[in-house]
Short mmCIF file of the C-alpha atoms (twelve columns), coordinates in Angstrom:
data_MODEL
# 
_entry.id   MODEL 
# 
loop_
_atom_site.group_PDB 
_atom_site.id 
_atom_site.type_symbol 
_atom_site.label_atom_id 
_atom_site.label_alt_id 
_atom_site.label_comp_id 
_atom_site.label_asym_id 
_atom_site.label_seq_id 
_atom_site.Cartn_x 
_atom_site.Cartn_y 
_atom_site.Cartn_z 
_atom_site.pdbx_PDB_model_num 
ATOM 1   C CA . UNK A 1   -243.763 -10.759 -18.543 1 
ATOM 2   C CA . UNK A 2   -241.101 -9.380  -16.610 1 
ATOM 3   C CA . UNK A 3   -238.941 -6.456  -17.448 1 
ATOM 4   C CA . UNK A 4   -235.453 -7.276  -19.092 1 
ATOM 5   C CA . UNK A 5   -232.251 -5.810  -17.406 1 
ATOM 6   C CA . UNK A 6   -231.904 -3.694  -20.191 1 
ATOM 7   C CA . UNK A 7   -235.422 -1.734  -20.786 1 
ATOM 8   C CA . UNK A 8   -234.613 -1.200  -17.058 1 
ATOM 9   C CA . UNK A 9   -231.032 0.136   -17.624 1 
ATOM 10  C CA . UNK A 10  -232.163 2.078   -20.657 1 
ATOM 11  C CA . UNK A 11  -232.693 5.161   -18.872 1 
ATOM 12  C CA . UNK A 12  -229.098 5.020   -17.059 1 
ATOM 13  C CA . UNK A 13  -227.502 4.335   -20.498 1 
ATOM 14  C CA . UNK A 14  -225.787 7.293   -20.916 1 
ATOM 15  C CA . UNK A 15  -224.654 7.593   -17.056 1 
ATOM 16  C CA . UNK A 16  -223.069 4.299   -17.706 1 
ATOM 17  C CA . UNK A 17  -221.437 4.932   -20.611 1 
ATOM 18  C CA . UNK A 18  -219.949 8.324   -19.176 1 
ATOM 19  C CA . UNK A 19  -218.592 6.789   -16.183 1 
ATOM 20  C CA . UNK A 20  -216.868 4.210   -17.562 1 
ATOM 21  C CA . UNK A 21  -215.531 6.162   -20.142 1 
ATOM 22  C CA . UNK A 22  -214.018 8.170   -17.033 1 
ATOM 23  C CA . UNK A 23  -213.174 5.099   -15.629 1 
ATOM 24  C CA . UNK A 24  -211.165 3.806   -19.012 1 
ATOM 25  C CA . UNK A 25  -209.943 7.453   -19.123 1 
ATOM 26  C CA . UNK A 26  -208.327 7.038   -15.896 1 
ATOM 27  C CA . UNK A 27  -207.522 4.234   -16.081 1 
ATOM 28  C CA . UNK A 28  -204.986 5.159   -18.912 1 
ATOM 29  C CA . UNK A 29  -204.099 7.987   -16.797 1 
ATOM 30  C CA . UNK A 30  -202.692 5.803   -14.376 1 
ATOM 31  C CA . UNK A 31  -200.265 4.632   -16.497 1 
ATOM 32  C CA . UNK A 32  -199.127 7.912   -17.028 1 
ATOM 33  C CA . UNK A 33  -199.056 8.353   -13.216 1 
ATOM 34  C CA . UNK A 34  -196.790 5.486   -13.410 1 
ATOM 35  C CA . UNK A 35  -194.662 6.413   -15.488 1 
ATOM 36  C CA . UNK A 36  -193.850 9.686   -13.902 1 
ATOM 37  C CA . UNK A 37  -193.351 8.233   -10.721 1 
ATOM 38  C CA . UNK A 38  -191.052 5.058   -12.599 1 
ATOM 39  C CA . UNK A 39  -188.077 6.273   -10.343 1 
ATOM 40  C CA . UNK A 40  -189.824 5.695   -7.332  1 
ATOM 41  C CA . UNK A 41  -192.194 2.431   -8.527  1 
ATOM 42  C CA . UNK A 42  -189.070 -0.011  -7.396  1 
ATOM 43  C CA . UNK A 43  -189.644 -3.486  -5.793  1 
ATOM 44  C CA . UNK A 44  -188.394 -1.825  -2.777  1 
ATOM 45  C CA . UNK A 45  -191.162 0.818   -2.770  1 
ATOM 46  C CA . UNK A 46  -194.048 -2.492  -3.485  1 
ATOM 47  C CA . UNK A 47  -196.212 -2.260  -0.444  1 
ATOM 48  C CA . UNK A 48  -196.612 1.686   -1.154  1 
ATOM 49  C CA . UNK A 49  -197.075 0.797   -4.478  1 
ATOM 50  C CA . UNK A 50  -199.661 -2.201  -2.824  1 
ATOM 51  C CA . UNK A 51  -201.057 0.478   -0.558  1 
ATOM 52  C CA . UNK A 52  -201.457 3.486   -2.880  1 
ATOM 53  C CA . UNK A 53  -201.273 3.125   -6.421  1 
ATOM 54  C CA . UNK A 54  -202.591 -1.061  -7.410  1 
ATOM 55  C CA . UNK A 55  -205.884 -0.285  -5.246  1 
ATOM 56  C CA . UNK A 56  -206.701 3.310   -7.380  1 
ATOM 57  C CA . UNK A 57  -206.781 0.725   -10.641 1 
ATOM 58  C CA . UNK A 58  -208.665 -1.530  -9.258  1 
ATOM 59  C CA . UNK A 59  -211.315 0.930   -8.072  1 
ATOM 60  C CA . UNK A 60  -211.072 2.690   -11.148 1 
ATOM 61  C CA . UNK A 61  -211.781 -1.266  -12.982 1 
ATOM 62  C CA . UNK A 62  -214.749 -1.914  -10.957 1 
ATOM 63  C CA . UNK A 63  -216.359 1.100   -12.222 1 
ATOM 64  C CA . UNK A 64  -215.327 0.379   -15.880 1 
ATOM 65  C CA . UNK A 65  -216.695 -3.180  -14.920 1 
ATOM 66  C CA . UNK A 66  -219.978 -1.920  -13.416 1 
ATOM 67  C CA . UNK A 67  -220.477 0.080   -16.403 1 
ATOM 68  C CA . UNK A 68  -219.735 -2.793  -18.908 1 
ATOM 69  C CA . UNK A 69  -222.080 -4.778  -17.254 1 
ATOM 70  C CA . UNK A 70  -224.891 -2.399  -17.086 1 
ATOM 71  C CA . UNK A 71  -224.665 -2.297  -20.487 1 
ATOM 72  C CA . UNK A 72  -224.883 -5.383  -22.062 1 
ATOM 73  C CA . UNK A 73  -228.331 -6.253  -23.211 1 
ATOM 74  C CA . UNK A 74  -228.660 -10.160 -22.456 1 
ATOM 75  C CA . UNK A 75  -227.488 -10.397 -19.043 1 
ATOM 76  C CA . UNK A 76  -230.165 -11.714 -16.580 1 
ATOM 77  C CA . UNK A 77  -231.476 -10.063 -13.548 1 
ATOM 78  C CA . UNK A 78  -230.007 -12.636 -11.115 1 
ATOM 79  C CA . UNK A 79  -226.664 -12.588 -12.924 1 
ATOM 80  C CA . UNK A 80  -226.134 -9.244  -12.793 1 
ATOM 81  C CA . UNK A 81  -227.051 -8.957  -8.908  1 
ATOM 82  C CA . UNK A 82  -224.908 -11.538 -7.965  1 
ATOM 83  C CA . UNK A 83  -222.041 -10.234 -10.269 1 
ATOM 84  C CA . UNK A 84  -222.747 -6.853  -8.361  1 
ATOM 85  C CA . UNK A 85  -223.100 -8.473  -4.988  1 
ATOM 86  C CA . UNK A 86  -219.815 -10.272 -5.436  1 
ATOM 87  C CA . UNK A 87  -218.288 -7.527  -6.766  1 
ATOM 88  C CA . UNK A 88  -219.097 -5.384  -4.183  1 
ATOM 89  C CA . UNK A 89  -218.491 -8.147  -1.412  1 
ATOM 90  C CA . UNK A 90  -215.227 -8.648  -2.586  1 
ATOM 91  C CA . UNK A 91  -214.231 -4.368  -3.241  1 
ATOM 92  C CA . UNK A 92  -215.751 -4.253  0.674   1 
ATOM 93  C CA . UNK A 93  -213.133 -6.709  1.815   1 
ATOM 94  C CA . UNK A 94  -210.454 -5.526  -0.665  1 
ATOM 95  C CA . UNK A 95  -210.804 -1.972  0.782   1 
ATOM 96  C CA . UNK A 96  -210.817 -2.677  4.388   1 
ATOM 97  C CA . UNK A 97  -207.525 -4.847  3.991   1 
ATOM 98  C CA . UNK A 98  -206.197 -1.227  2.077   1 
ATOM 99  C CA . UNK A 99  -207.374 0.470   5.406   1 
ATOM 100 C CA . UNK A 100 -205.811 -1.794  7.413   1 
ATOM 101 C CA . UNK A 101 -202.451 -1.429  5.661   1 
ATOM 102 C CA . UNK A 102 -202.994 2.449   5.461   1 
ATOM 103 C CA . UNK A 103 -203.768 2.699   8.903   1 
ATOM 104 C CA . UNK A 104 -200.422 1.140   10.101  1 
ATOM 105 C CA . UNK A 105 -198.382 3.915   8.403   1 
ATOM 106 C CA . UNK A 106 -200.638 6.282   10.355  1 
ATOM 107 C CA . UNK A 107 -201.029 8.121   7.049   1 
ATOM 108 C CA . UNK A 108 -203.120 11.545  7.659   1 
ATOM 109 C CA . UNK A 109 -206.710 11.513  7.644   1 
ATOM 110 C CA . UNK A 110 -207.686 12.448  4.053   1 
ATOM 111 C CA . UNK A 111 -205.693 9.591   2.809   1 
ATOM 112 C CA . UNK A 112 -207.453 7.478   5.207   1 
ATOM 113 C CA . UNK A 113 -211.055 8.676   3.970   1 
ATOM 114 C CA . UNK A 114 -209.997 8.528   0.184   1 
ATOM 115 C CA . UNK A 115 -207.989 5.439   -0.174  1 
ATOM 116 C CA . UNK A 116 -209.801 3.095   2.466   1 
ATOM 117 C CA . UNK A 117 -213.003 4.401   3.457   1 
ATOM 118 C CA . UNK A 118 -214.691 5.866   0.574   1 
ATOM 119 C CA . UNK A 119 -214.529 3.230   -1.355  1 
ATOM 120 C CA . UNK A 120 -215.578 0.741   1.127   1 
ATOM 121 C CA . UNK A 121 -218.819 2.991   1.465   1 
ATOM 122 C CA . UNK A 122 -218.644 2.627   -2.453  1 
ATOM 123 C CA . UNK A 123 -218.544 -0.944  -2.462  1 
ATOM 124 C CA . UNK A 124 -221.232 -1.226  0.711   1 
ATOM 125 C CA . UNK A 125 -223.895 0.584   -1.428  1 
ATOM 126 C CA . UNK A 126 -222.848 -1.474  -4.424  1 
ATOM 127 C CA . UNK A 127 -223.298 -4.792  -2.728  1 
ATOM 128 C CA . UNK A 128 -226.693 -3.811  -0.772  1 
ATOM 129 C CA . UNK A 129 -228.317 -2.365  -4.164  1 
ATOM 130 C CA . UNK A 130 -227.224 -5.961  -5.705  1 
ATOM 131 C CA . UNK A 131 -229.750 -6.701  -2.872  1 
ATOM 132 C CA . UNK A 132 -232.753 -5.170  -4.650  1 
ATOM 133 C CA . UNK A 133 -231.889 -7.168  -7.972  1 
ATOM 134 C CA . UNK A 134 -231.467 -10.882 -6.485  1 
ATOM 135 C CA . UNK A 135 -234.398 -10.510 -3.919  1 
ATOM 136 C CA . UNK A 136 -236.622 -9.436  -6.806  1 
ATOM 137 C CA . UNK A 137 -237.345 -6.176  -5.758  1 
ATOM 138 C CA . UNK A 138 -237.756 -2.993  -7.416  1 
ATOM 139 C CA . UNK A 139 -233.920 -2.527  -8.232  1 
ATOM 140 C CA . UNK A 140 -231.769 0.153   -6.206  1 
ATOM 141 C CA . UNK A 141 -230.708 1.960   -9.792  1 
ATOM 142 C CA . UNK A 142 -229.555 5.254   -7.964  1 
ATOM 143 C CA . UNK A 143 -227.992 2.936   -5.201  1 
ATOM 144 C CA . UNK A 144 -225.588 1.172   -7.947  1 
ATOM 145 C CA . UNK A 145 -224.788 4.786   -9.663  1 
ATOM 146 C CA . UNK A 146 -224.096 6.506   -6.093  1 
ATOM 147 C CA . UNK A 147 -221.476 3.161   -5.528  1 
ATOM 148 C CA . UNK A 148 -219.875 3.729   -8.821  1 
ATOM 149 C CA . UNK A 149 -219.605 6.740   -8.569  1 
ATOM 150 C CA . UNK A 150 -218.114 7.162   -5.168  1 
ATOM 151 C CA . UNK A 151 -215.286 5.004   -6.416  1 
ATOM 152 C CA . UNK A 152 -214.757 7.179   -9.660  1 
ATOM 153 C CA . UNK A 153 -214.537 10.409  -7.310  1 
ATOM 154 C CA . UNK A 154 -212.085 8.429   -5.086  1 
ATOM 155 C CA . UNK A 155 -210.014 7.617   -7.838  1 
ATOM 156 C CA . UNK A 156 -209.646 10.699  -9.430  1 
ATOM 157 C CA . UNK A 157 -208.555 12.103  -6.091  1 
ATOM 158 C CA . UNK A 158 -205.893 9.536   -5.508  1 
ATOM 159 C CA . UNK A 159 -204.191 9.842   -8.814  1 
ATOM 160 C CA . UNK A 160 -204.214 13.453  -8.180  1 
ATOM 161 C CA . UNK A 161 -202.705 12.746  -4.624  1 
ATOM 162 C CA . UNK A 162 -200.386 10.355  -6.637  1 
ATOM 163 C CA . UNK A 163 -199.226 12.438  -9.253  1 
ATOM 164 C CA . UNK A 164 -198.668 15.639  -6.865  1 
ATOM 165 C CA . UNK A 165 -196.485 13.013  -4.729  1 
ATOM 166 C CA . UNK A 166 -194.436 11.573  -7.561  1 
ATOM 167 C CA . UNK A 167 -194.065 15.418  -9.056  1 
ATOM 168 C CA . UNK A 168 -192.686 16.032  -5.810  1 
ATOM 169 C CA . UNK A 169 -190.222 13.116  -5.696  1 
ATOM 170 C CA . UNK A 170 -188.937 13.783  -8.999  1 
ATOM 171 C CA . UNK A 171 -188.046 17.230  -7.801  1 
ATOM 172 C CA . UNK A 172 -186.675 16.440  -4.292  1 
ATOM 173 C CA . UNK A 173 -184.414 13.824  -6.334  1 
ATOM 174 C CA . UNK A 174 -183.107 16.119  -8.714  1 
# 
């Protein structure tokens, strides 16, 4: 009798649960973030706001959703690798239309490694672990929590980078 998705995911349990409680955590931060920056978060500022700020919650979701689904105890082994494939499919072409758009403001590098290509490596190892699961193989565990966690790391620099710019704004407004 084969192994359920849970007796598997037992022993990443807590790893789940403390990443997307960072995620969550974040998540709420953002709003915050927002809320500093409301002065500059007009509908003339949207594709920054596009560019910068919508893809940080969205990468910050995906781990919240990762962890979520990690954790539930009746979910089958093919639905959760193709929930994790598609997810990761669709964070893979998400980011590399964020890169695209970063890359035409010719933003410095940093930004360019935090807010396009990290989490497009995030998303990669995401989608090729979902691999593992839906061919039947052993299943990539460390694979999915390297992804995740990748995209955590990348958004907790970019609302850093995001609150340190709208700080800054404030200031050179006042």
């Amino acid at each position: 009798m084969p192994v359920s998705p849970v007796e598997e995911f037992r022993l990443w349990h807590d790893y789940y649960v403390l990443i997307g409680t960072a995620a969550a955590t974040l998540i709420a931060a953002m709003f915050v973030v927002a809320s500093i920056g409301s002065g500059f978060l007009t509908r003339r500022h949207s594709p920054q706001i596009r560019t910068f700020l919508t893809p940080t919650v969205i990468h910050l979701t995906s781990v919240l959703l990762a962890a979520l689904l990690a954790t539930v105890p009746t979910l089958a082994w093919q639905f959760l690798g193709v929930a994790f494939g598609l997810g990761g499919g669709a964070g893979m072409v998400y980011s590399a239309l964020v890169g695209w758009r970063i890359a035409r403001r010719r933003v410095e590098w940093s930004d360019q490694v935090w807010y396009a290509l990290t989490p497009i490596v995030g998303y990669g190892v995401i989608a090729a672990a979902s691999l593992s699961i839906v061919l039947h193989a052993a299943p990539n565990f460390e694979a999915l929590a390297v992804g995740a966690a990748l995209l955590l790391v990348a958004g907790i620099r970019n609302a850093w980078d995001m609150i340190i710019f709208f700080v800054a704004q404030d200031r050179d407004s006042g």
